[in-house]
N, C-alpha and C positions, 0 to 999 in steps of 0.2 A: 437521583436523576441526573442525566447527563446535561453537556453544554448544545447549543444550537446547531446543527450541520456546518452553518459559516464558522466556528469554530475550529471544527474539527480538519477543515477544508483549510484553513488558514492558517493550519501547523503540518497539511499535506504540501501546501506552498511553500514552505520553509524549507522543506524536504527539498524541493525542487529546486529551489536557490541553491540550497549546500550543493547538489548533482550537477549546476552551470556553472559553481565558480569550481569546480574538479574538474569541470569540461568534459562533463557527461551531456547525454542527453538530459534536460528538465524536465524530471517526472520524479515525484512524488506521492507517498501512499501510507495510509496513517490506519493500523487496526483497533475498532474500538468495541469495546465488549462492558456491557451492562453500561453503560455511559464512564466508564476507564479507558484511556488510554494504554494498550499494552505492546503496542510495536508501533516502530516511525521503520521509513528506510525509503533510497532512492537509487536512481541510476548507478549501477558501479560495474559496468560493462567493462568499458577503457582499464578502470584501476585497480579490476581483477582480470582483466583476458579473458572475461569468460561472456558468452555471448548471449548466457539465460540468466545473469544477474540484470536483469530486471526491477524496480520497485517492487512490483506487487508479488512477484516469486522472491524474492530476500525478505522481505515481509511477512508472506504466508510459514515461509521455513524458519523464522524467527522466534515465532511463539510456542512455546512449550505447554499442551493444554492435559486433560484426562482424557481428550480425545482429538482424533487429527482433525474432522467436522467440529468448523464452530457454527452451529446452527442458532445463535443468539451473535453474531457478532456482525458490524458493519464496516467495512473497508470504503475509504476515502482515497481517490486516485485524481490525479491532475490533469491527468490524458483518458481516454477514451483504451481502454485495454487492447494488445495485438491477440493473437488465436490462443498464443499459450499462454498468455494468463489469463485471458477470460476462461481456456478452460482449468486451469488451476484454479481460479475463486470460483465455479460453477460447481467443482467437486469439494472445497472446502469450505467457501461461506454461502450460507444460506443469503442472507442480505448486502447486495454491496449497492452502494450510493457511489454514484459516476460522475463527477460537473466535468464536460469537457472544455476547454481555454480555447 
């Protein structure tokens, strides 16, 4: 069994620290499957140039499964998603858990 939502939410936090002291935007996003931790990741827009390094898209592209749907997994975000990652976790996870700050 896994650990509580404020858990998991409090290592998406952590995420978001590391992304404001890079001098990213602070967002943070934590993928969690069967109560495991299997990907972290946050903002790295600025310290790649690249304008869809995102949390939640470096995150989703991160985990290496049997299949690209994790239809058992929950995504933990710091922010409240923009269009393209809500529509990238609508086509890949089935459950995501959103607190927004």
């Amino acid at each position: 069994m896994g650990q509580p939502d404020e858990y998991y939410m409090k290592l998406a936090l952590e995420e978001a620290m590391l992304a404001c002291k890079e001098g990213e935007v602070p967002v943070g996003a934590v993928l969690v499957i069967d109560g495991h931790v299997v990907a972290k990741a946050h903002n790295q827009r600025e310290a790649l140039a690249d304008p869809t390094a995102h949390a939640e898209l470096k995150l989703l592209s991160m985990h290496v499964a049997d299949t690209w749907h994790r239809d058992m997994a929950t995504l933990y975000v710091t922010k409240e998603p923009c269009v393209m990652c809500a529509g990238a976790m609508v086509n890949k996870v089935k459950k995501a858990c959103i607190w927004v700050l």
